[in-house]
N, CA, C and O of each residue as an XYZ file, in Angstrom:
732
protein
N     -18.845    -82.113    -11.538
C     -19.371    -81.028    -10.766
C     -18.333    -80.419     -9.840
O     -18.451    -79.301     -9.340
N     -17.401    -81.164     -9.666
C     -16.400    -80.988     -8.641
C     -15.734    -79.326     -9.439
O     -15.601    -78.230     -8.895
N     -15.533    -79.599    -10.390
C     -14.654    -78.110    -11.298
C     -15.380    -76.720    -11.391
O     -14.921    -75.579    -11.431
N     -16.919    -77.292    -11.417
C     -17.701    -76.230    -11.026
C     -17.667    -75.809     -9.992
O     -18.174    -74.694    -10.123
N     -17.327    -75.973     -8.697
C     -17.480    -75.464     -7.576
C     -15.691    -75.288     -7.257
O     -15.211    -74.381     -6.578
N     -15.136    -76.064     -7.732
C     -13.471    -75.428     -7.711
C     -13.498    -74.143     -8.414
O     -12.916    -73.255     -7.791
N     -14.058    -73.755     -9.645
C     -14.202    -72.421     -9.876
C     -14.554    -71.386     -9.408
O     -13.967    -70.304     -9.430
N     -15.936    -71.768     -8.774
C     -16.867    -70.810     -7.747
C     -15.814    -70.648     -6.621
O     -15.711    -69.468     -6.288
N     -15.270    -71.214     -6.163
C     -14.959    -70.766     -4.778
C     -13.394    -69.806     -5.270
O     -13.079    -68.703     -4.822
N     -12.702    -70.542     -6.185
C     -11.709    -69.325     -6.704
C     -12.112    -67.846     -7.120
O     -11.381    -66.890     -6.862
N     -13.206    -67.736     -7.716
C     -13.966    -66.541     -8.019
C     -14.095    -65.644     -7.106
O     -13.656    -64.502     -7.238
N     -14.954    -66.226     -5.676
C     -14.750    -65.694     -4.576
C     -13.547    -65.467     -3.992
O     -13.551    -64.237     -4.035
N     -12.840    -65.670     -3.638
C     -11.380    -65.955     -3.081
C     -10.799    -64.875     -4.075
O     -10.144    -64.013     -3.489
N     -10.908    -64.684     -5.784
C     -10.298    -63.587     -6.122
C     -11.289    -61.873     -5.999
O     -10.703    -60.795     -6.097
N     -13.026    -62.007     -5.744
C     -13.194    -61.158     -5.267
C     -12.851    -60.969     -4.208
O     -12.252    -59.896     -4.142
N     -12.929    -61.558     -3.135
C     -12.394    -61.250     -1.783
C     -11.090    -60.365     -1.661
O     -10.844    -59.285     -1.124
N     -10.284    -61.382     -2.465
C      -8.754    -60.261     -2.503
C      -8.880    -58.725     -3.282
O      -8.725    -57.588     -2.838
N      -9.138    -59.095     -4.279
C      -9.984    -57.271     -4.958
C     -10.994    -56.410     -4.080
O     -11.144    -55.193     -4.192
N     -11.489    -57.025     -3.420
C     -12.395    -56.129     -2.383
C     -10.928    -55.591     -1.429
O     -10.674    -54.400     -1.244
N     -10.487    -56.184     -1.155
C      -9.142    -55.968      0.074
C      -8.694    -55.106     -0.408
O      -8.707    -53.983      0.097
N      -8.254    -55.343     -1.345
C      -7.069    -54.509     -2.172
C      -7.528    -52.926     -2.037
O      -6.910    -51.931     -1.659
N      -8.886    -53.124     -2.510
C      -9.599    -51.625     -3.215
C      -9.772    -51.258     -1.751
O      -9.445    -50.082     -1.592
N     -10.226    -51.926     -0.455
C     -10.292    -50.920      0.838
C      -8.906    -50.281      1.069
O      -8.496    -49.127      1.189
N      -8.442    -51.317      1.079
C      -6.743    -50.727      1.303
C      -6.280    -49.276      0.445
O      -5.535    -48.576      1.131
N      -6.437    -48.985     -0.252
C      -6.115    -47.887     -1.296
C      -6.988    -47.108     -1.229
O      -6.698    -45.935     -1.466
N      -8.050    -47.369     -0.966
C      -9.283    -45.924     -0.507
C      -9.020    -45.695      0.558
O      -9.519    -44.623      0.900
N      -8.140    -46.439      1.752
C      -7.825    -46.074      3.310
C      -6.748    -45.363      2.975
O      -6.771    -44.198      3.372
N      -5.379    -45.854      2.090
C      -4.235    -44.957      2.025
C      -4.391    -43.647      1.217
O      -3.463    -42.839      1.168
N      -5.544    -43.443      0.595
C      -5.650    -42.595     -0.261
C      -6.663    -41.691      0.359
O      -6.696    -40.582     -0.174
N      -7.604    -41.897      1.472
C      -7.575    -41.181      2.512
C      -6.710    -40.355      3.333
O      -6.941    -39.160      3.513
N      -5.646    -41.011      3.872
C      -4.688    -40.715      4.541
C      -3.684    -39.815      4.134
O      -2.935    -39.110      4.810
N      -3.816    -39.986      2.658
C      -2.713    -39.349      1.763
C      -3.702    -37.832      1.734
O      -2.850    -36.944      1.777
N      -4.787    -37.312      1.694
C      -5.538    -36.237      1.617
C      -5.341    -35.805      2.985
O      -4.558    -34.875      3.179
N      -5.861    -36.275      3.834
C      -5.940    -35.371      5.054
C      -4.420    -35.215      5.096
O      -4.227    -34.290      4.306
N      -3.492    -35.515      5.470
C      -1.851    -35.445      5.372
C      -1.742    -34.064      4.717
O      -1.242    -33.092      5.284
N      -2.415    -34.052      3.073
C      -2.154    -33.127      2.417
C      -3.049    -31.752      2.903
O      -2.340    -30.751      2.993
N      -4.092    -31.600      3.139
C      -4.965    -31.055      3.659
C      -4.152    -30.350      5.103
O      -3.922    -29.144      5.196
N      -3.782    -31.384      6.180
C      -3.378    -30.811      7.041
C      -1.148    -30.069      6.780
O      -0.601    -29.514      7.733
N      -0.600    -30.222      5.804
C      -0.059    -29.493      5.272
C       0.497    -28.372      4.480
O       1.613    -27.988      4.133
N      -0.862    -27.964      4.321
C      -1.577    -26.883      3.609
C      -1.879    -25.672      4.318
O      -1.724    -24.463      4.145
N      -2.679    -26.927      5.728
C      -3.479    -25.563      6.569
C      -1.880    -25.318      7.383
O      -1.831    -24.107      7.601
N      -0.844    -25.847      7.798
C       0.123    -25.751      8.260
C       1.023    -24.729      7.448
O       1.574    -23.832      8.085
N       1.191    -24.809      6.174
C       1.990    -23.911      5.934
C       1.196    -22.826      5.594
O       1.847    -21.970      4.994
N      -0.008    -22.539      5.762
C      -0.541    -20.815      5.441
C      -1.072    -21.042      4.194
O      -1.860    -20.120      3.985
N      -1.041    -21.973      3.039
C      -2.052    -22.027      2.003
C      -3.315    -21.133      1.803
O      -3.753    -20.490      0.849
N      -3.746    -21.366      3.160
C      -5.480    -21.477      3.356
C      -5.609    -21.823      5.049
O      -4.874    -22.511      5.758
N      -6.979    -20.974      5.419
C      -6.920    -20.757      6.871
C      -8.356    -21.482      7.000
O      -9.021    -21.534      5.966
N      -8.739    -21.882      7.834
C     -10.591    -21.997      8.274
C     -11.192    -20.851      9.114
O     -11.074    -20.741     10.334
N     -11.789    -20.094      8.371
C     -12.338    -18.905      9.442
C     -13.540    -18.981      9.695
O     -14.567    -18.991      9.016
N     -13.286    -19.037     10.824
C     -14.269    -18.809     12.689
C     -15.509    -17.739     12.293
O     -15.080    -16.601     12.486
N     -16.559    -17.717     11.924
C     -17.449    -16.701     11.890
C     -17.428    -15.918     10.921
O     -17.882    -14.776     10.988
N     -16.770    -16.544      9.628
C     -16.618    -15.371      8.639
C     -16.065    -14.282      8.724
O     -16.510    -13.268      8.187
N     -14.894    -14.334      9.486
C     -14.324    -12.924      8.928
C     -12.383    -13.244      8.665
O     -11.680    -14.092      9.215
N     -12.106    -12.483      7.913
C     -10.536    -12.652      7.450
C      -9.866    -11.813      8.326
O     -10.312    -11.003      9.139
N      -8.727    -12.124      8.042
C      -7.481    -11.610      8.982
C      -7.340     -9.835      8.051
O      -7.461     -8.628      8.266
N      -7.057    -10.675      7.128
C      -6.948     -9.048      6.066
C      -8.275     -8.227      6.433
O      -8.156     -7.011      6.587
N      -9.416     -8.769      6.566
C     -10.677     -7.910      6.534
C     -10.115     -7.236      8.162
O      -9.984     -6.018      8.280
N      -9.890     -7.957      9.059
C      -9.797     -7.593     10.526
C      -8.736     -6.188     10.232
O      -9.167     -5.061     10.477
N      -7.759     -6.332      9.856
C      -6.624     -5.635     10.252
C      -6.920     -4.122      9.322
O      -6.571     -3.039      9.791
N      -7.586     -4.234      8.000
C      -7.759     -2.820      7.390
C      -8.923     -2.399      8.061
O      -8.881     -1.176      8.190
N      -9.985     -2.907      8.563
C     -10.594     -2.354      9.535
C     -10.509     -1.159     10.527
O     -11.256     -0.219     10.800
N      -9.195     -1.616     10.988
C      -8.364     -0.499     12.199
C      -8.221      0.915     11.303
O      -7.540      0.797     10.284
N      -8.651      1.911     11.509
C      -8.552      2.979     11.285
C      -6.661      3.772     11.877
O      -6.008      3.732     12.920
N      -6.475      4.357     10.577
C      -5.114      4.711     10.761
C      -4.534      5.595     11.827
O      -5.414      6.442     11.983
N      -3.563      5.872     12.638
C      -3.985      7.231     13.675
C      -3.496      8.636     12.732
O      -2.662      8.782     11.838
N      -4.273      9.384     13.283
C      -3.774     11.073     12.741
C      -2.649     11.262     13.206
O      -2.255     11.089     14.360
N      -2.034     11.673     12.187
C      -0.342     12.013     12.442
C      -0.451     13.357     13.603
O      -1.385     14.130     13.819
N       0.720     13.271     14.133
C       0.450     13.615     15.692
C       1.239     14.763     15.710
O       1.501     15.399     16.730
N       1.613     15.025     14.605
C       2.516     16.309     14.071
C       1.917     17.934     13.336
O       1.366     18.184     12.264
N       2.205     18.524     14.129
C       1.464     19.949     13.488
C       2.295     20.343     12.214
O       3.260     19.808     11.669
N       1.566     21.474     11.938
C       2.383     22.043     10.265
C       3.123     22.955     10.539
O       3.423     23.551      9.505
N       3.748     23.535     11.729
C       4.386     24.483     12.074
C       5.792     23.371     12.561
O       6.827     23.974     12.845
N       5.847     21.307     12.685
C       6.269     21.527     13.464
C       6.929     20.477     12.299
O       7.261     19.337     12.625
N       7.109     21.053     10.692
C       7.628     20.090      9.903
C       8.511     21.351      9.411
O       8.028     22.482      9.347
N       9.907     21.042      9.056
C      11.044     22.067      8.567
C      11.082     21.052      7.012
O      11.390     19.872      6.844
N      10.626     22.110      6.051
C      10.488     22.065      4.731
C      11.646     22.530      3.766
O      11.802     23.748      3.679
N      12.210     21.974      3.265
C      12.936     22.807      1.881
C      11.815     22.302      0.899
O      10.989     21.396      1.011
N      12.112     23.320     -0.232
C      11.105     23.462     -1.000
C      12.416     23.983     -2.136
O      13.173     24.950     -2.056
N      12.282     22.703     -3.380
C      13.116     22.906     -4.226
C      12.202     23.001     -5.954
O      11.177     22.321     -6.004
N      12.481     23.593     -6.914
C      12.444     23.532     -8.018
C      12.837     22.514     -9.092
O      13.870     22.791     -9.700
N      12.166     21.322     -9.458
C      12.853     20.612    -10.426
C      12.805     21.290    -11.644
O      13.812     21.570    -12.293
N      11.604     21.575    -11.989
C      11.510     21.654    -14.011
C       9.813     22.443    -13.659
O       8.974     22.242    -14.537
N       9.412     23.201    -12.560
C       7.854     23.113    -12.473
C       8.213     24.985    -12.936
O       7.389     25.725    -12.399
N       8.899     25.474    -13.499
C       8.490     26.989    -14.152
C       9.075     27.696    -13.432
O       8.915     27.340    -12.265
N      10.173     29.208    -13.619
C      10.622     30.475    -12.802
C       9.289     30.461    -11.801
O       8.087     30.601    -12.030
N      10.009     30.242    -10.664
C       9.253     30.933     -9.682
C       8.553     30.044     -8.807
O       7.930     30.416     -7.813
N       8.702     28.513     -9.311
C       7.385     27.917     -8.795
C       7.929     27.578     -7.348
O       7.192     27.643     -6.365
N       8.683     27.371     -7.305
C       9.540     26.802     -5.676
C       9.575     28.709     -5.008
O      10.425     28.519     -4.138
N       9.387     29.550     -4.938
C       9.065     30.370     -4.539
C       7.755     30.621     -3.646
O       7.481     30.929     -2.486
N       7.051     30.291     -4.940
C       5.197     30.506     -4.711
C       4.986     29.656     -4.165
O       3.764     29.626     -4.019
N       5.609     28.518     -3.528
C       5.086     27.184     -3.203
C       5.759     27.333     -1.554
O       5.229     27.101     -0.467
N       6.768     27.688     -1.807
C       7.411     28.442      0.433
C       6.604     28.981      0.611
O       5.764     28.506      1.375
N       6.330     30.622     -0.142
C       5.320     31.364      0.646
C       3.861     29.945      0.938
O       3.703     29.307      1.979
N       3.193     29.853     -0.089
C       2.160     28.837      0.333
C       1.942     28.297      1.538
O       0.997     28.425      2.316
N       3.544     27.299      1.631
C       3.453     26.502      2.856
C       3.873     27.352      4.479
O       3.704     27.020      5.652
N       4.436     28.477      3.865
C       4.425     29.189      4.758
C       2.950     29.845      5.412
O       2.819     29.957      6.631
N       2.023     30.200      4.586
C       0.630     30.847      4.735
C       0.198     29.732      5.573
O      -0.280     30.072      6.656
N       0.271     28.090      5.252
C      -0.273     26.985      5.860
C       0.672     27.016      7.253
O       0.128     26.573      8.264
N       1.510     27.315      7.325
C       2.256     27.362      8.810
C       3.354     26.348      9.203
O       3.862     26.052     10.285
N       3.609     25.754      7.429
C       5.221     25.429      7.498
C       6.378     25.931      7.557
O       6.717     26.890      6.864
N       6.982     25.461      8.229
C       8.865     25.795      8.588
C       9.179     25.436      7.434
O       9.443     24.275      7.122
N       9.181     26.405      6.682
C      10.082     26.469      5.344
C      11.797     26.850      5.702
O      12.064     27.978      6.117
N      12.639     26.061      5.548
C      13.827     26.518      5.303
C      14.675     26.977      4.300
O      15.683     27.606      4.624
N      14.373     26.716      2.906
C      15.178     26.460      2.079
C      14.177     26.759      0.811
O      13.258     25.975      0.576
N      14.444     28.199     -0.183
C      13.577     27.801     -1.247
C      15.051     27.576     -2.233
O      16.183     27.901     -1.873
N      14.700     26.972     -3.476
C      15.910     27.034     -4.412
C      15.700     26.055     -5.410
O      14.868     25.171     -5.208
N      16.327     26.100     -6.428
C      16.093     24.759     -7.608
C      16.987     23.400     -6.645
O      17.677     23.424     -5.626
N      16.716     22.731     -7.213
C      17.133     21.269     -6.989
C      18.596     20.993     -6.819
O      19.384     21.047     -7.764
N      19.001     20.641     -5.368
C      20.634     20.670     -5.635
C      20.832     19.001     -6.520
O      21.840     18.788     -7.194
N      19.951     18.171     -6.399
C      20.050     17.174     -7.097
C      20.257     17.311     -8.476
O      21.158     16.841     -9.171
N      19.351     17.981     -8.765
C      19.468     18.095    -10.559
C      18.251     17.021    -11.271
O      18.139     16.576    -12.413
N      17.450     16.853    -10.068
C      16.327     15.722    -10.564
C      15.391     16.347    -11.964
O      15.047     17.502    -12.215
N      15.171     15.123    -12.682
C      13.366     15.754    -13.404
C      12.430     14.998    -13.267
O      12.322     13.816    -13.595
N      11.538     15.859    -12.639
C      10.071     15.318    -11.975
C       9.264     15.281    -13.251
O       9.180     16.268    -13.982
N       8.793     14.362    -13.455
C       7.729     14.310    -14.573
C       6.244     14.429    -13.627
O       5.296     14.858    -14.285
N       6.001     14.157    -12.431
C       4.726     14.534    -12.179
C       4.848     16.044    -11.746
O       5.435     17.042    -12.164
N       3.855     15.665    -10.516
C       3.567     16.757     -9.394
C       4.732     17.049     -8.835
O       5.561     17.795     -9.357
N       4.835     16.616     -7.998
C       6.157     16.710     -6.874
C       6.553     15.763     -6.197
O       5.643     15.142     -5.649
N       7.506     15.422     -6.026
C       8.110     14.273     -4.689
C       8.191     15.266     -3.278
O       8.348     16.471     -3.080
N       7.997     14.079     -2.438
C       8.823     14.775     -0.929
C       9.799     13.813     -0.778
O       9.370     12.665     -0.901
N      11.095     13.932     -0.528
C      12.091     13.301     -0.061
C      12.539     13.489      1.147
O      12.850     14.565      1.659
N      12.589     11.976      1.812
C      12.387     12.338      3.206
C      13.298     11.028      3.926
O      13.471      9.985      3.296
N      13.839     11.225      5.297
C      14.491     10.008      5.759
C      13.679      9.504      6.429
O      12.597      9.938      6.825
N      14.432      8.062      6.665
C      13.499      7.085      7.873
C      12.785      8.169      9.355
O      11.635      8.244      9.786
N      13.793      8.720      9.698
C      13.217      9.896     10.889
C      12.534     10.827     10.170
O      12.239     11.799     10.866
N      12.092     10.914      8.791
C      11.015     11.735      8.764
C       9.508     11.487      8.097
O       8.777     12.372      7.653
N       9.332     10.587      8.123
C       8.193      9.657      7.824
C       6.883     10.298      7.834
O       6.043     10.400      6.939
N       6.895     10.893      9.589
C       5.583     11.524      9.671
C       5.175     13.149      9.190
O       4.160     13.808      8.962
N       6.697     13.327      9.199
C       6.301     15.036      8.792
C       5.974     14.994      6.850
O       5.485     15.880      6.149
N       6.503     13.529      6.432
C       6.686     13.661      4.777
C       4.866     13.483      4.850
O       4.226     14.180      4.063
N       4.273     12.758      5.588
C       3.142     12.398      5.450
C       1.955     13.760      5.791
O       0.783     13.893      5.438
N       2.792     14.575      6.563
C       1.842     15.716      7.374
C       1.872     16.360      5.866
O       0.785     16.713      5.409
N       3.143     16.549      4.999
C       3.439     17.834      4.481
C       2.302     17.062      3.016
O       1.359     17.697      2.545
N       2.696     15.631      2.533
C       1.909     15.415      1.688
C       0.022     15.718      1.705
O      -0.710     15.912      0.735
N      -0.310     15.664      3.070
C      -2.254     15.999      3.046
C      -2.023     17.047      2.987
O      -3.098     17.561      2.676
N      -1.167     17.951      3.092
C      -1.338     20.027      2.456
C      -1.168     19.919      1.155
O      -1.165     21.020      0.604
N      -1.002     18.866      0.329
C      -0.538     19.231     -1.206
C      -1.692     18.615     -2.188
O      -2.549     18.024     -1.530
N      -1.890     18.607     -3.373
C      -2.305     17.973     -4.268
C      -2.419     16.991     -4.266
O      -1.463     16.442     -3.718
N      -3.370     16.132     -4.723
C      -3.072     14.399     -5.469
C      -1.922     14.102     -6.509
O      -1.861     14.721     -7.571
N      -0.971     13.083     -6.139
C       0.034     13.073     -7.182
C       1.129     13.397     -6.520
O       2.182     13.224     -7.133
N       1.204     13.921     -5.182
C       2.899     13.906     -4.684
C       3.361     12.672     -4.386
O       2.539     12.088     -3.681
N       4.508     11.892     -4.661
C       5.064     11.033     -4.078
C       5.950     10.977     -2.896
O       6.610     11.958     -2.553
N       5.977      9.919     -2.307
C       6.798      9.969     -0.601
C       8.293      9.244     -1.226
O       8.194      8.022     -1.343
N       9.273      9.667     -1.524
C      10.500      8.757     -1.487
C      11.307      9.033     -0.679
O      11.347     10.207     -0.313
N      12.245      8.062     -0.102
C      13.014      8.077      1.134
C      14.460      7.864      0.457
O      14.799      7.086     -0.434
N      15.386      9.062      1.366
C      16.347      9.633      0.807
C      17.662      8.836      1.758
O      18.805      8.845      1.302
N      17.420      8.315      2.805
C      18.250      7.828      3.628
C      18.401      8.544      4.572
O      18.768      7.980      5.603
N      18.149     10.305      4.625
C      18.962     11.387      5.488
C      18.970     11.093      6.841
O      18.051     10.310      7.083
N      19.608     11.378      7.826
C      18.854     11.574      9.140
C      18.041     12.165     10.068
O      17.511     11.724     11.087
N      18.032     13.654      9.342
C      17.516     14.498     10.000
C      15.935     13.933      9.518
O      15.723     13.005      8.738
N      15.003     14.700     10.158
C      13.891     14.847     10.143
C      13.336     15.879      9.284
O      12.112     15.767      9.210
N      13.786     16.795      8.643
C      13.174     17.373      7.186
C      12.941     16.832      5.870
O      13.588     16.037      5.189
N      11.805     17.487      5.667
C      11.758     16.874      4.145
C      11.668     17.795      3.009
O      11.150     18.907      3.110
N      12.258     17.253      1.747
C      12.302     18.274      0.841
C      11.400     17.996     -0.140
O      11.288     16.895     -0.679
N      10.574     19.235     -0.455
C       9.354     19.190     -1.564
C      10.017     19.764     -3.133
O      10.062     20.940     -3.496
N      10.425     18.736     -3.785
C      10.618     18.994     -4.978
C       9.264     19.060     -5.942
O       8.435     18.154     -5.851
N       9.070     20.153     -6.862
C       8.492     20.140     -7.532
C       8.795     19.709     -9.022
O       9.949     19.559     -9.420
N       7.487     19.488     -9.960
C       7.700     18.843    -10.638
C       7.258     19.707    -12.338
O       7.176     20.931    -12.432
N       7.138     19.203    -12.953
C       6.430     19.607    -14.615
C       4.970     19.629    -14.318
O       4.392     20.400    -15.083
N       4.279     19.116    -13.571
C       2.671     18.865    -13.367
C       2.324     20.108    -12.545
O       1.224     20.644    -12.681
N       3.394     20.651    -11.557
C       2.868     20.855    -10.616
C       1.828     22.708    -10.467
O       2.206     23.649    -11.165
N       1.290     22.779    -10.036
C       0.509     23.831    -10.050
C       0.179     24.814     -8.779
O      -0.408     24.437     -7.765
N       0.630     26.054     -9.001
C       0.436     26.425     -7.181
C      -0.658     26.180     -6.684
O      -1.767     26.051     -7.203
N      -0.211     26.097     -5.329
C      -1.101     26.268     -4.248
C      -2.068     27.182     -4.172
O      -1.810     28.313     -4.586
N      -3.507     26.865     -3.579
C      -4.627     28.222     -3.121
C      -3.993     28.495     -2.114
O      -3.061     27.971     -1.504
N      -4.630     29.421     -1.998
C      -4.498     30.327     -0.738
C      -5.293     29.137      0.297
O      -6.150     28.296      0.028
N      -4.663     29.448      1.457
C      -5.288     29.007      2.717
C      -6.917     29.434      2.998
O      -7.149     30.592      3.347
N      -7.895     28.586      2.855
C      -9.475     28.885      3.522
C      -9.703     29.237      1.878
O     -10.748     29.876      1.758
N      -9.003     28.998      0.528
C      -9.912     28.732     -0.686
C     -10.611     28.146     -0.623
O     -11.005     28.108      0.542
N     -11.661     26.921     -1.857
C     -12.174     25.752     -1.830
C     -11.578     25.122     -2.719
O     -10.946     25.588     -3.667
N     -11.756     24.064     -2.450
C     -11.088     22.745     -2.818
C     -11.041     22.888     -4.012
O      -9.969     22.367     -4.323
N     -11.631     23.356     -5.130
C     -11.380     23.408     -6.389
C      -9.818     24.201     -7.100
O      -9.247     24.071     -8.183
N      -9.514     25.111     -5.757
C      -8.436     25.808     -5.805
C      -8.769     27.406     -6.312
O      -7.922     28.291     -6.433
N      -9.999     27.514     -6.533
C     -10.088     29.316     -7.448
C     -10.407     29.647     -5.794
O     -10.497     28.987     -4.759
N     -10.513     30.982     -6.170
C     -10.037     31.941     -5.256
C     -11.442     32.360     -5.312
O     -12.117     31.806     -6.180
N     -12.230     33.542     -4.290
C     -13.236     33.556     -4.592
C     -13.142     34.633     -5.813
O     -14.042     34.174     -6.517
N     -12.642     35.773     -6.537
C     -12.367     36.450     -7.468
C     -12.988     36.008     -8.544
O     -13.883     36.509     -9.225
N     -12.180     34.609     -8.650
C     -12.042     33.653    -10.133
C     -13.970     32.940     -9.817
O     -14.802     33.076    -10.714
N     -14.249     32.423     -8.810
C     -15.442     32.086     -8.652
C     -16.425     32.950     -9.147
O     -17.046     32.577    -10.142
N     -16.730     34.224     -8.555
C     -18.063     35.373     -9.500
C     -17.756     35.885    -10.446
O     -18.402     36.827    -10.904
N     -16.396     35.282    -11.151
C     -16.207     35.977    -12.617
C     -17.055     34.822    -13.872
O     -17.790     34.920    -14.854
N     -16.304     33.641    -12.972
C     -17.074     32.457    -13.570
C     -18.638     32.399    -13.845
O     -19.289     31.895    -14.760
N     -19.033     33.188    -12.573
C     -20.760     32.785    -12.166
C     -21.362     33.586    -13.069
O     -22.590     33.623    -13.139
């Protein structure tokens, strides 16, 4: 009987150590998660937000300010890429009717080809007037930055591009003429 109970108590003695073992490794393997968890939230992974709301949601929220620049108070060249005889013409007067400082009509001293609408090319100092001059134009102008210093920007036109209405048209661009011919 003696071997029977020399067994039993080894049995125990090796669960005992397997119970140990297995706390031990569910404690380090604890430790090893939060560690990871709190390395995560440390480097920007993933944030915990306070009341449901995001940082991104917060910040597009803010409404943009209105450019603080009038249309009289942006100096325009107005160049011709590939948009048709005449179109960098019809497009000064335009911005002129709107009450831009047109300086400059003429084809492209670049020699660019616009496959859209038009670009405005514009330097770091002219940011806000490229932005004033782009809400007078069409959908489809692009803003690219030329390096210059001055504060003008130049409206190259493009193959897409299409004149301007007249000032106080509607948005569709016909004139009222073209409107009761239609009707």
């Amino acid at each position: 009987m003696g071997y029977v109970r020399t067994a039993g108590m080894s049995t125990a003695a090796r669960r005992a150590r397997r119970r140990a073992g297995l706390v031990i490794v569910a404690v380090l393997l604890g430790l090893l998660l939060v560690f990871g968890f709190a390395l995560a939230y440390v480097q920007g992974w993933f944030g915990l937000n306070e009341g449901g709301t995001d940082d991104a949601a917060v910040s597009t929220a803010v409404p943009a300010p209105a450019p603080s620049l009038a249309p009289e108070d942006v100096p325009v060249n107005v160049y011709n890429a590939n948009a048709g005889n005449g179109a960098a013409g019809r497009a000064g007067e335009a911005l002129r009717a709107r009450s831009f400082d047109v300086l400059t009509v003429a084809n492209d001293p670049e020699g660019a080809t616009i496959d859209g609408v038009a670009v405005v090319r514009h330097g770091p100092e002219g940011v806000e007037e490229a932005e004033v001059l782009r809400d007078a134009l069409p959908d489809g102008v692009e803003l690219v930055e030329d390096g210059r210093q001055a504060s003008s920007v130049d409206l190259v036109l493009g193959s897409a591009w299409e004149d301007l209405a007249e000032p106080g048209d509607d948005e569709s661009g016909a004139t009222d003429a073209e409107s009761t011919e239609e009707g």
